[in-house]
PDB file of N, CA, C and O in Angstrom:
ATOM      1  N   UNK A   1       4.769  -7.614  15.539  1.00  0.00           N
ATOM      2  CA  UNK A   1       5.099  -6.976  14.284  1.00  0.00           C
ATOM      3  C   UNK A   1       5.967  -5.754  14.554  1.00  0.00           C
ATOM      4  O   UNK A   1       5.630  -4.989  15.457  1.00  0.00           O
ATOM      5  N   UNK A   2       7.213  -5.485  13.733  1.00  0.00           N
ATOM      6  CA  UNK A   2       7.602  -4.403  14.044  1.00  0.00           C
ATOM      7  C   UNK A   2       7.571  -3.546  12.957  1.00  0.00           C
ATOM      8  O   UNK A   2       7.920  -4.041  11.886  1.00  0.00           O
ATOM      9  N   UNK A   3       7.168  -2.135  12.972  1.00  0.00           N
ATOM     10  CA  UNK A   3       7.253  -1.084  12.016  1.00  0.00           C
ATOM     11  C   UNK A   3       8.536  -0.775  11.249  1.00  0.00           C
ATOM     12  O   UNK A   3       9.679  -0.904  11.687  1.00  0.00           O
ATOM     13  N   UNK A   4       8.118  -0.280   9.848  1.00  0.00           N
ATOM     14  CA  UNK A   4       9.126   0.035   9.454  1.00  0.00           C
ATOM     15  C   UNK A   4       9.301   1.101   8.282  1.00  0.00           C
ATOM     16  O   UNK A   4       8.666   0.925   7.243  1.00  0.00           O
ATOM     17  N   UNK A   5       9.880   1.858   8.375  1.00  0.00           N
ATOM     18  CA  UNK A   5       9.870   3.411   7.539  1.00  0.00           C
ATOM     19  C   UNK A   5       9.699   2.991   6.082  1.00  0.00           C
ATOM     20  O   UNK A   5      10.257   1.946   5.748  1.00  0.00           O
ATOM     21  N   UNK A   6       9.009   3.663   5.183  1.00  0.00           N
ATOM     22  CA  UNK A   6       8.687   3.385   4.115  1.00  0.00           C
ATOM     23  C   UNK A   6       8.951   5.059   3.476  1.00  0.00           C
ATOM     24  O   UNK A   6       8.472   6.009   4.095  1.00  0.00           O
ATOM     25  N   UNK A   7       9.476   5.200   2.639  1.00  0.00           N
ATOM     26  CA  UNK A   7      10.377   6.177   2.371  1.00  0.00           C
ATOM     27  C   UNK A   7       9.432   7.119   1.263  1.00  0.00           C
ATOM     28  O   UNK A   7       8.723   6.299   0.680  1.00  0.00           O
ATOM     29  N   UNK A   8       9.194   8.231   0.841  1.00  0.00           N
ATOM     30  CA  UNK A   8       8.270   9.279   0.254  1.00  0.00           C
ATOM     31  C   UNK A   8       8.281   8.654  -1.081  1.00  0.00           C
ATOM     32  O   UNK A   8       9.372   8.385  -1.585  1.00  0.00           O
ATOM     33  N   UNK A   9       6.949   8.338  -1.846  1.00  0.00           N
ATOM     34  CA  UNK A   9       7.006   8.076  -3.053  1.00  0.00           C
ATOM     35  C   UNK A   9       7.238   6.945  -3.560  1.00  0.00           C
ATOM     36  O   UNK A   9       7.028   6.668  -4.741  1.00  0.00           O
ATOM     37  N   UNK A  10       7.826   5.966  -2.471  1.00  0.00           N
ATOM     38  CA  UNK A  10       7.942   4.981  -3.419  1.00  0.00           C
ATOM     39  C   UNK A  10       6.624   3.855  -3.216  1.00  0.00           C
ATOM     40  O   UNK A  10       5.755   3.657  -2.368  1.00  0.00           O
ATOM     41  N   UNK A  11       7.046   3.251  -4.545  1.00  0.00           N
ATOM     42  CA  UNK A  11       5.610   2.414  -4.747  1.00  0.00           C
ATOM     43  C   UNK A  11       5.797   0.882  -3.550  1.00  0.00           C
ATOM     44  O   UNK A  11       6.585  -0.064  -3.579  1.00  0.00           O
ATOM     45  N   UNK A  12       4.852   1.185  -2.748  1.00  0.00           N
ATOM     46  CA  UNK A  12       5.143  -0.023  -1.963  1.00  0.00           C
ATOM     47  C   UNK A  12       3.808  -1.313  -2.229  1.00  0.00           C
ATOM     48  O   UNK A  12       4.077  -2.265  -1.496  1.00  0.00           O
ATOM     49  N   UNK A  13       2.846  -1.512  -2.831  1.00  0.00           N
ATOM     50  CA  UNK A  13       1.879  -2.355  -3.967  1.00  0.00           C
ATOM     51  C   UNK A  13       1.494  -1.378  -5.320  1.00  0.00           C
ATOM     52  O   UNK A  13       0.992  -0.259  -5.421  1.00  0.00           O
ATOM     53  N   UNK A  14       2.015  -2.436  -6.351  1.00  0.00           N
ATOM     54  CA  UNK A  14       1.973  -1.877  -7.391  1.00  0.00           C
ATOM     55  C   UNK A  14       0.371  -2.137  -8.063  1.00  0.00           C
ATOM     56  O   UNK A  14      -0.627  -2.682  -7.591  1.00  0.00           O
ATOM     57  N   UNK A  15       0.562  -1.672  -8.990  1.00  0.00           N
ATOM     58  CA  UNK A  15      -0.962  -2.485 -10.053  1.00  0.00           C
ATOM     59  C   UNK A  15      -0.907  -3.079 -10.762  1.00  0.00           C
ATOM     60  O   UNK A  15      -0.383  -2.865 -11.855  1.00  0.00           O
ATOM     61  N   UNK A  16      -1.543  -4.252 -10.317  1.00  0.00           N
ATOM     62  CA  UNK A  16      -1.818  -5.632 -10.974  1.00  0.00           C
ATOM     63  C   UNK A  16      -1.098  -6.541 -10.924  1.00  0.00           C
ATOM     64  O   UNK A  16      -0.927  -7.497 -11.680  1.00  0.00           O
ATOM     65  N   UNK A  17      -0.425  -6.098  -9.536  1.00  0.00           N
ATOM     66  CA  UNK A  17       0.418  -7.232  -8.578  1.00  0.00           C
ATOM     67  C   UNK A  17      -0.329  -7.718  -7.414  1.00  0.00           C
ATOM     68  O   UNK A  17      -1.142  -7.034  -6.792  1.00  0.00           O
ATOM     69  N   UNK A  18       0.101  -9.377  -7.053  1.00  0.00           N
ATOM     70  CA  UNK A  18      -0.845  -9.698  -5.934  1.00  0.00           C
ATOM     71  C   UNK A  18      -0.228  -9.606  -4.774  1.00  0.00           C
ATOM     72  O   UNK A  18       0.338 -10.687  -4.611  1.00  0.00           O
ATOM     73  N   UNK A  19       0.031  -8.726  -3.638  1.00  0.00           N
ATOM     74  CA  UNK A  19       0.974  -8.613  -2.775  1.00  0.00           C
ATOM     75  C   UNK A  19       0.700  -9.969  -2.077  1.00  0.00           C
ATOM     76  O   UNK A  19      -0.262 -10.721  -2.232  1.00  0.00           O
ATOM     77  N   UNK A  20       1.856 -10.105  -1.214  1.00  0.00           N
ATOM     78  CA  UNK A  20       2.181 -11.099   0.128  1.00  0.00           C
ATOM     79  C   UNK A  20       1.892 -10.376   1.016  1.00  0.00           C
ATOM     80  O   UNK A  20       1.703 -11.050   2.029  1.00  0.00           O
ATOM     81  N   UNK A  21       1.734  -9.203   1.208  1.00  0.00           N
ATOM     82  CA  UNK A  21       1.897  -8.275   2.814  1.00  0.00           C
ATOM     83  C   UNK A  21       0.403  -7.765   3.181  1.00  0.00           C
ATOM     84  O   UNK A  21      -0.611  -7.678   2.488  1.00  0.00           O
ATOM     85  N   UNK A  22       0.617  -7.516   4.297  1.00  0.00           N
ATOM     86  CA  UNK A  22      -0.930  -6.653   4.788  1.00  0.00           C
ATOM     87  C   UNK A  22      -0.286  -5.370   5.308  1.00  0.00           C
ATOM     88  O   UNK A  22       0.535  -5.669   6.176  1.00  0.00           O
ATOM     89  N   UNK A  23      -0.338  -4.306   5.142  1.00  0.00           N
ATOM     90  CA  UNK A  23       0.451  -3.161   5.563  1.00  0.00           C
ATOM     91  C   UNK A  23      -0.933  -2.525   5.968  1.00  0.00           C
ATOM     92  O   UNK A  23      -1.996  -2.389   5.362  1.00  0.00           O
ATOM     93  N   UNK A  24      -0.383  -2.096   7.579  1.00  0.00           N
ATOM     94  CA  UNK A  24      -1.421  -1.377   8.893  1.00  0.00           C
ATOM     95  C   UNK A  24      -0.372   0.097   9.212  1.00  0.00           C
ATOM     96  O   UNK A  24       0.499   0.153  10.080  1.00  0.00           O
ATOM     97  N   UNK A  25      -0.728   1.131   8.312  1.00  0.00           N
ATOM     98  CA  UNK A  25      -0.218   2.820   8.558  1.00  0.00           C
ATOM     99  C   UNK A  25      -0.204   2.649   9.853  1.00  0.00           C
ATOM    100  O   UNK A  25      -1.247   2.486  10.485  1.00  0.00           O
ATOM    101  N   UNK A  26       1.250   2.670  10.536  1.00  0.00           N
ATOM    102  CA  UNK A  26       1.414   3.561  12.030  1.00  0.00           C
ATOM    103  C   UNK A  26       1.406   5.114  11.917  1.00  0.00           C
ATOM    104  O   UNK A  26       0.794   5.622  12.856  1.00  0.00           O
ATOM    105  N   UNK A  27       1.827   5.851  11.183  1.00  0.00           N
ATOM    106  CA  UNK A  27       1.806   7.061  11.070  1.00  0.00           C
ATOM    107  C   UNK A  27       1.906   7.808   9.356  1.00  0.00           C
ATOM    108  O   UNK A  27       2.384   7.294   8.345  1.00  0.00           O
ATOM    109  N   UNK A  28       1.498   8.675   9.463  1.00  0.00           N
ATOM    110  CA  UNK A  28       1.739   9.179   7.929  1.00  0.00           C
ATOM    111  C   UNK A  28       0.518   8.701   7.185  1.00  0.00           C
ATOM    112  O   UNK A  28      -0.500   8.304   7.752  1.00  0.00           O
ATOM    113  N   UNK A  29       0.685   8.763   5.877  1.00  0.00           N
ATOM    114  CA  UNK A  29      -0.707   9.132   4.799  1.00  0.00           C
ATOM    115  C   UNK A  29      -0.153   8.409   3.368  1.00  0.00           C
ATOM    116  O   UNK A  29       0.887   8.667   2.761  1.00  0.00           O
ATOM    117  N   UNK A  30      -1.049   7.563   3.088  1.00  0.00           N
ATOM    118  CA  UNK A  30      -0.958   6.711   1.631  1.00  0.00           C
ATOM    119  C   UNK A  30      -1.824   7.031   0.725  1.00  0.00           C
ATOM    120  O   UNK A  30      -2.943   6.603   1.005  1.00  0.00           O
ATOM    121  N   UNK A  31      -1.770   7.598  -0.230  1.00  0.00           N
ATOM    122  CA  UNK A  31      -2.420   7.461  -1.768  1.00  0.00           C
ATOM    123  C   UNK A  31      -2.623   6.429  -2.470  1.00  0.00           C
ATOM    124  O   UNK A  31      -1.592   5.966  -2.958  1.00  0.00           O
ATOM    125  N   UNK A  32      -3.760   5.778  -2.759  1.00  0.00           N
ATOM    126  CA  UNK A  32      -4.443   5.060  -3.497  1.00  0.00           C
ATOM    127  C   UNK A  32      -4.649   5.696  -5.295  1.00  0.00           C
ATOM    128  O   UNK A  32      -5.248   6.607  -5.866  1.00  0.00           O
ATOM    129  N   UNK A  33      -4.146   5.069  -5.488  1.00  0.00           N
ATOM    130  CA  UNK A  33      -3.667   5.768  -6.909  1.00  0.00           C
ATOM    131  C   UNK A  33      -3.761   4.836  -8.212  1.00  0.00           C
ATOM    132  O   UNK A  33      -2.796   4.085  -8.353  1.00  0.00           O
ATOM    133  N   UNK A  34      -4.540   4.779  -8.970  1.00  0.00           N
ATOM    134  CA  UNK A  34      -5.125   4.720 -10.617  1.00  0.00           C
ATOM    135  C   UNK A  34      -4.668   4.602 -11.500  1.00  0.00           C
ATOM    136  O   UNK A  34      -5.004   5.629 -12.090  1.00  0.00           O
ATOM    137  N   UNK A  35      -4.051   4.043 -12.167  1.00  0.00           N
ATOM    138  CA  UNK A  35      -3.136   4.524 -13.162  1.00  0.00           C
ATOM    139  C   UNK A  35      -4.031   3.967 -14.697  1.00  0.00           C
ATOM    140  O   UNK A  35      -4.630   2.896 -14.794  1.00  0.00           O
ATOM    141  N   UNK A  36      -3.929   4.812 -15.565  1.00  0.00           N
ATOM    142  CA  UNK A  36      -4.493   4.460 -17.062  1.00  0.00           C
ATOM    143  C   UNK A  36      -3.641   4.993 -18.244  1.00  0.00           C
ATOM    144  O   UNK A  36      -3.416   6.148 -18.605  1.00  0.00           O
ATOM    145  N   UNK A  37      -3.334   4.084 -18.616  1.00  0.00           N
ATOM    146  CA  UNK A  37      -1.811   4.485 -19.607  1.00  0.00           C
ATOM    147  C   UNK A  37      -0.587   5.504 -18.586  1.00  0.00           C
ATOM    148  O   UNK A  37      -0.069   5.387 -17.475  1.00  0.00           O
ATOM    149  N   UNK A  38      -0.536   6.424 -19.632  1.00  0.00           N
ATOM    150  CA  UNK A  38       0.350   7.559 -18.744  1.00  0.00           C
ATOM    151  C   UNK A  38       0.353   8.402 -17.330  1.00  0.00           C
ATOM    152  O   UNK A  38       1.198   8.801 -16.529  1.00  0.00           O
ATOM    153  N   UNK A  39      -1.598   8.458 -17.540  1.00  0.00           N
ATOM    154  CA  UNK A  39      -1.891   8.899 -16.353  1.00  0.00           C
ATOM    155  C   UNK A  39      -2.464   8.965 -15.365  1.00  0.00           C
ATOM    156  O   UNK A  39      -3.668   8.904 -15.614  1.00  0.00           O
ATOM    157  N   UNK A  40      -2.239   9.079 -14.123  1.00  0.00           N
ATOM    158  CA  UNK A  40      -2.429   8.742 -12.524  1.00  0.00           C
ATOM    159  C   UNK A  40      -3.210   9.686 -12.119  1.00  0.00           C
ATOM    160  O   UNK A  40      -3.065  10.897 -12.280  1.00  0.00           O
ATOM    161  N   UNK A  41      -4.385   8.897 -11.373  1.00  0.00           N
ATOM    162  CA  UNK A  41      -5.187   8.964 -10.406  1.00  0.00           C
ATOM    163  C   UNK A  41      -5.780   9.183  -9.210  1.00  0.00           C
ATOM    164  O   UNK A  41      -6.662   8.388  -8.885  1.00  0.00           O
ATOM    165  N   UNK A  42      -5.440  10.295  -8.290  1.00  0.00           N
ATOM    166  CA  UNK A  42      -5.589   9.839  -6.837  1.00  0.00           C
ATOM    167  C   UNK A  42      -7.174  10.067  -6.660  1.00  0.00           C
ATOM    168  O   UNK A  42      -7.961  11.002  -6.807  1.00  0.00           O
ATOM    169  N   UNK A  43      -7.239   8.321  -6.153  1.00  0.00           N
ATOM    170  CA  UNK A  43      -8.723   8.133  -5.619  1.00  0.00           C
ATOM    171  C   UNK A  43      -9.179   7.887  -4.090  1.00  0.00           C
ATOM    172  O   UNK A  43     -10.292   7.667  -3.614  1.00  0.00           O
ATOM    173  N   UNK A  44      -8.003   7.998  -3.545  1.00  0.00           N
ATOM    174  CA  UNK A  44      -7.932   7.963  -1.783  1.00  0.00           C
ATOM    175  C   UNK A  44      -6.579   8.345  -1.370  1.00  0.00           C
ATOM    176  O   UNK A  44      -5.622   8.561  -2.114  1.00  0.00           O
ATOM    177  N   UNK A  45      -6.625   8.410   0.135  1.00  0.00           N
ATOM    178  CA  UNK A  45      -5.972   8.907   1.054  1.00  0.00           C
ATOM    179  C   UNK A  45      -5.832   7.837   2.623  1.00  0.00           C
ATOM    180  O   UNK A  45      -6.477   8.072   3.645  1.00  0.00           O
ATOM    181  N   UNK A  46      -5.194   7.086   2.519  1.00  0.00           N
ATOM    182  CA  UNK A  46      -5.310   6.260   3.793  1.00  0.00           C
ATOM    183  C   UNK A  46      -4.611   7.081   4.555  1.00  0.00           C
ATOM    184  O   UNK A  46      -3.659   7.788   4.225  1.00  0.00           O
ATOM    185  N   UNK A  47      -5.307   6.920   5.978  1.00  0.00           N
ATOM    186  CA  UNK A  47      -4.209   7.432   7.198  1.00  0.00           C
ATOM    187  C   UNK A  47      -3.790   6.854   8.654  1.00  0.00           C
ATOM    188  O   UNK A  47      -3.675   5.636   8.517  1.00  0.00           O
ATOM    189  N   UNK A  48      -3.563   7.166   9.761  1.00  0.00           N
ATOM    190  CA  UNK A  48      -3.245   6.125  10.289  1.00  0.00           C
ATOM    191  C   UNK A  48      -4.413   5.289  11.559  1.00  0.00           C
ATOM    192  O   UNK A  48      -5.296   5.685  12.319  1.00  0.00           O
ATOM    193  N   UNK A  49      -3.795   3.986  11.224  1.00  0.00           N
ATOM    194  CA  UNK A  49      -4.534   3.049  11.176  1.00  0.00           C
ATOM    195  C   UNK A  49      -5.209   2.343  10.637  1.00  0.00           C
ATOM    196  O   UNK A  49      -5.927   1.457  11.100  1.00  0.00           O
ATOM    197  N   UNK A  50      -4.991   2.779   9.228  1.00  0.00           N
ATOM    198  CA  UNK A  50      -5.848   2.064   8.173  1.00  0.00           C
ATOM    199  C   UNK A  50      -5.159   0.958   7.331  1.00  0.00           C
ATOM    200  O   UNK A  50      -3.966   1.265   7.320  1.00  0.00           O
ATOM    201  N   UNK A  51      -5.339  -0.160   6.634  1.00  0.00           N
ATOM    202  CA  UNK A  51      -5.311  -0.993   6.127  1.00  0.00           C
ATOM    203  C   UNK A  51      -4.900  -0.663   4.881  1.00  0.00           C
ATOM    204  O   UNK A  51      -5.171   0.448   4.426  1.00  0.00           O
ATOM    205  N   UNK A  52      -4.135  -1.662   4.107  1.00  0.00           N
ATOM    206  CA  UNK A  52      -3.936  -2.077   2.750  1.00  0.00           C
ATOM    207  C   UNK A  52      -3.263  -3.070   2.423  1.00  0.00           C
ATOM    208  O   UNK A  52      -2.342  -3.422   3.160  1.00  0.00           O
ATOM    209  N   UNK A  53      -3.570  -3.816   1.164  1.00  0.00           N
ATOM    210  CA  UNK A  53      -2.459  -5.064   0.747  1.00  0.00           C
ATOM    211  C   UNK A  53      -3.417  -6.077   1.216  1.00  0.00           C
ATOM    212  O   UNK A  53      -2.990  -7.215   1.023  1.00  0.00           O
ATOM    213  N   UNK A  54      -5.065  -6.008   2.006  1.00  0.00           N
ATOM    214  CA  UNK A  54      -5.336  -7.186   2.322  1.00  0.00           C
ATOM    215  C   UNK A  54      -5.991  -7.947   1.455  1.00  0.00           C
ATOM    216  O   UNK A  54      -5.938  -9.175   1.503  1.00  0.00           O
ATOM    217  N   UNK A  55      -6.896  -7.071   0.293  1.00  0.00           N
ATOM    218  CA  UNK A  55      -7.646  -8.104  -0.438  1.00  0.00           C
ATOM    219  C   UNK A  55      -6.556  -8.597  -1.962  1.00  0.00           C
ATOM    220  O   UNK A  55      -7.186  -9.094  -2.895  1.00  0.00           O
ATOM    221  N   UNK A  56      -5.245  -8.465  -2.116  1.00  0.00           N
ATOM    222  CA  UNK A  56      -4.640  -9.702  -2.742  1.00  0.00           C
ATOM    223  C   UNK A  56      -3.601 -10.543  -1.618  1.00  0.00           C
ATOM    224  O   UNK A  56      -3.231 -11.717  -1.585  1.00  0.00           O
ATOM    225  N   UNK A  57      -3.358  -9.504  -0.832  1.00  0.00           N
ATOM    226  CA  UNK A  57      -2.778 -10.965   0.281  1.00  0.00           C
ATOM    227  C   UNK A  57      -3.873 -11.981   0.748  1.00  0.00           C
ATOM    228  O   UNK A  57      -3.585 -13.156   0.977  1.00  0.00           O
ATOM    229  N   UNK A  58      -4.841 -11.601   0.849  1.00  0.00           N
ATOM    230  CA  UNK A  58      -6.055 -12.647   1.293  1.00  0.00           C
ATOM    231  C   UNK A  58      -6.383 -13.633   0.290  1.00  0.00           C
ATOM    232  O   UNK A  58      -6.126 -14.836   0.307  1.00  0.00           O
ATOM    233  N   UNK A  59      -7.163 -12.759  -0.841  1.00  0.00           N
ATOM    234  CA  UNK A  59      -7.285 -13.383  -2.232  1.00  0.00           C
ATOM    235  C   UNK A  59      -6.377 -13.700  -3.289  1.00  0.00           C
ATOM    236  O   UNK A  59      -6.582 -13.857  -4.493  1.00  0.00           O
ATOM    237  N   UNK A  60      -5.534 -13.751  -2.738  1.00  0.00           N
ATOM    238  CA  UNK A  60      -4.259 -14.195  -4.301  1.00  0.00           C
ATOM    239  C   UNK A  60      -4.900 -13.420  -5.645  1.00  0.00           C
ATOM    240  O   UNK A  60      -4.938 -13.946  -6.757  1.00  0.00           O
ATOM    241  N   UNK A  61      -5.393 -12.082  -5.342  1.00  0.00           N
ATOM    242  CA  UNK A  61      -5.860 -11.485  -6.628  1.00  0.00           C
ATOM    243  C   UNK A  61      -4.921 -10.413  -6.919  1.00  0.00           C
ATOM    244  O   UNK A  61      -4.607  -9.889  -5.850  1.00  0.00           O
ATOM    245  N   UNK A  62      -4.335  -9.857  -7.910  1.00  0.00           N
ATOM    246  CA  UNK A  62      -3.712  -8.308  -8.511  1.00  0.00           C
ATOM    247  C   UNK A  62      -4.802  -7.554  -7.800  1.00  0.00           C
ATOM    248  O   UNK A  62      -5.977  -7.846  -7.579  1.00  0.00           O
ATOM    249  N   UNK A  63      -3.890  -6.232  -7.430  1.00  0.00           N
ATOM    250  CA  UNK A  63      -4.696  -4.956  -7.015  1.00  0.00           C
ATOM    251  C   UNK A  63      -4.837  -4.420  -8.652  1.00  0.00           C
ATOM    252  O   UNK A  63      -4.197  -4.648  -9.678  1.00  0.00           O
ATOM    253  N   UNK A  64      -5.861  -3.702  -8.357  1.00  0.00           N
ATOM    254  CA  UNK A  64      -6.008  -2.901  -9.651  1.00  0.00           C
ATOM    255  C   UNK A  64      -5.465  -1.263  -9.207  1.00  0.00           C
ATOM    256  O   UNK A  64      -5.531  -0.355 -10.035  1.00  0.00           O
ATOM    257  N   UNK A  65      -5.074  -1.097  -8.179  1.00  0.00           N
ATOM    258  CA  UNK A  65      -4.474   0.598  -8.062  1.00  0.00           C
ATOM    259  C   UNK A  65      -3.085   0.168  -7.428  1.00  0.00           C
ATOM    260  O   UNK A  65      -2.575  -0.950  -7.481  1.00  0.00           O
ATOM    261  N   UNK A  66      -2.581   1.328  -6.805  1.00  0.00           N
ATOM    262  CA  UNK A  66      -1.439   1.372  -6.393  1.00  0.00           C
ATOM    263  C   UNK A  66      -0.900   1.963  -5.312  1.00  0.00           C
ATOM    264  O   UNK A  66      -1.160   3.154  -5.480  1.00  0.00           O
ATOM    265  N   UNK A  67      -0.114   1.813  -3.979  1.00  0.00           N
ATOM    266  CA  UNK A  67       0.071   2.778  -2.903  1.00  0.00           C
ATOM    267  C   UNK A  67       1.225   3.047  -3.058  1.00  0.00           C
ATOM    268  O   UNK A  67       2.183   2.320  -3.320  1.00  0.00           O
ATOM    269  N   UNK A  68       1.124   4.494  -2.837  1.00  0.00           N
ATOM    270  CA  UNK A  68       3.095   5.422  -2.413  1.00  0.00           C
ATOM    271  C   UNK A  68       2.375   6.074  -1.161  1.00  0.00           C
ATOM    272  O   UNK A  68       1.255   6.500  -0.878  1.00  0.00           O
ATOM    273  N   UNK A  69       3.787   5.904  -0.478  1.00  0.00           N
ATOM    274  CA  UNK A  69       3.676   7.375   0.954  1.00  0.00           C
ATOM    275  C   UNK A  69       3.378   8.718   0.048  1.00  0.00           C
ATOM    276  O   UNK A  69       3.851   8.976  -1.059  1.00  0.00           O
ATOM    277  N   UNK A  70       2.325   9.613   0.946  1.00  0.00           N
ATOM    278  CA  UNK A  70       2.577  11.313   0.848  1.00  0.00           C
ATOM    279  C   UNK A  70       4.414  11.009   0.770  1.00  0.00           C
ATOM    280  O   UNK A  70       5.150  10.803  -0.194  1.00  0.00           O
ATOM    281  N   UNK A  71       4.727  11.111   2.477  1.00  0.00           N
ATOM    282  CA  UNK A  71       6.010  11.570   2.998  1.00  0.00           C
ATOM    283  C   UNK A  71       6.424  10.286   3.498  1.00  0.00           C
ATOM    284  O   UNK A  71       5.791   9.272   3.205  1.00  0.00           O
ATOM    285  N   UNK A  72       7.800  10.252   4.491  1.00  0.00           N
ATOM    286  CA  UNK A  72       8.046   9.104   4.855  1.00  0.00           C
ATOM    287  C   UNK A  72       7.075   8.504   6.094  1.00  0.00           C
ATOM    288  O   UNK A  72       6.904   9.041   7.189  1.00  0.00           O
ATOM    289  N   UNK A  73       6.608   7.499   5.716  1.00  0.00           N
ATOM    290  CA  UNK A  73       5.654   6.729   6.718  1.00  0.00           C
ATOM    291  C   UNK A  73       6.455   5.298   7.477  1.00  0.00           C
ATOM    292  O   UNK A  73       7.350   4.529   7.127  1.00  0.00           O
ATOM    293  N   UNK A  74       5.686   5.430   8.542  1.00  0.00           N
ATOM    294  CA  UNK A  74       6.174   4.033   9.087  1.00  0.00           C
ATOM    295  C   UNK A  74       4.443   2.999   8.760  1.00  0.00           C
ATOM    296  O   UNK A  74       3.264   3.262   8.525  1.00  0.00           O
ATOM    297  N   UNK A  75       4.980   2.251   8.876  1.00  0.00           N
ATOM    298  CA  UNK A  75       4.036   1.021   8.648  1.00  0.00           C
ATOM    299  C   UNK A  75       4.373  -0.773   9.223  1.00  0.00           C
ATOM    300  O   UNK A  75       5.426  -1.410   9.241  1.00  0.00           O
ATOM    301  N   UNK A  76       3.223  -1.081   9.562  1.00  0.00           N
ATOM    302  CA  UNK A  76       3.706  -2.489  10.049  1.00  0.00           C
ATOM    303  C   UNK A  76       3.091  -3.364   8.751  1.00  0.00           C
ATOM    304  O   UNK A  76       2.223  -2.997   7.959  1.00  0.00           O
ATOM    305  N   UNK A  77       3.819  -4.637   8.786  1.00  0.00           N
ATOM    306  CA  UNK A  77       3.367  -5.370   7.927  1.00  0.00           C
ATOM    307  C   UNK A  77       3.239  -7.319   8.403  1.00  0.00           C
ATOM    308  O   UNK A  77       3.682  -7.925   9.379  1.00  0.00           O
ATOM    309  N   UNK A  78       2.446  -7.789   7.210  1.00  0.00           N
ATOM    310  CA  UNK A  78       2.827  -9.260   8.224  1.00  0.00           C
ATOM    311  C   UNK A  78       1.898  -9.904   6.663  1.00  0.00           C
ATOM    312  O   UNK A  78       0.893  -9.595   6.022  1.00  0.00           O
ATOM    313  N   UNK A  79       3.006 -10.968   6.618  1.00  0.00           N
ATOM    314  CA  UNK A  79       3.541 -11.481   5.307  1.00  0.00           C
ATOM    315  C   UNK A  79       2.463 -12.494   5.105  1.00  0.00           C
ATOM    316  O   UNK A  79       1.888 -12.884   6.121  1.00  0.00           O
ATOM    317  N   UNK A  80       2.128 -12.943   4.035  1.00  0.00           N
ATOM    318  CA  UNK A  80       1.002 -14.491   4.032  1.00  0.00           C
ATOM    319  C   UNK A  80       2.403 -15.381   4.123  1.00  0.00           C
ATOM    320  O   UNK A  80       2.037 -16.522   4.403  1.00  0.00           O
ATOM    321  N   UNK A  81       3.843 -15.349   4.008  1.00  0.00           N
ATOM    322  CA  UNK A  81       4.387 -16.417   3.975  1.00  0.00           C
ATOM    323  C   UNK A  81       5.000 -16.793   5.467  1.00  0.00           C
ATOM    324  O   UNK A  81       5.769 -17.739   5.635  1.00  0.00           O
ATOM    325  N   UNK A  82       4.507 -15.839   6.617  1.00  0.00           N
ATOM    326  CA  UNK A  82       4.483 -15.538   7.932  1.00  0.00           C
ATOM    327  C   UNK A  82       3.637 -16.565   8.444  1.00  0.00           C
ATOM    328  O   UNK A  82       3.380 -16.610   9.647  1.00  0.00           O
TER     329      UNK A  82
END
């Protein structure tokens, strides 16, 4: 797998989308984030080495939250169509 920079802020799994990816933080810090109508949530903090994207890449289910980088992060990923 090779890493790859994921840039400050942007939404890399949205809510109530079922990702394809499993994204494993090499460095840097992800927000787990809520959203209800207008307004957002932070209910975690991933950091590195931690996981996300696996239970709808696994389960073909929508996430119900959402991840952005703090700052720019690198991250590895590895696709269900992999």
């Amino acid at each position: 797998m090779k890493a790859e920079y994921i840039p400050q802020r942007e939404d890399v799994i949205l809510q109530n989308e079922a990702p394809d990816d499993v994204y494993i933080i090499v460095s840097g810090e992800v927000e787990i984030i809520d959203c209800e109508g207008e307004k957002e949530h932070v209910v975690g903090t991933l950091q590195s080495a931690d996981m996300f994207g696996e239970v709808g890449a696994l389960c073909c289910r929508p996430q119900s939250i959402f991840t952005t980088p703090e700052a720019e992060d690198q991250c590895t990923n590895r696709s269900n169509a992999d």
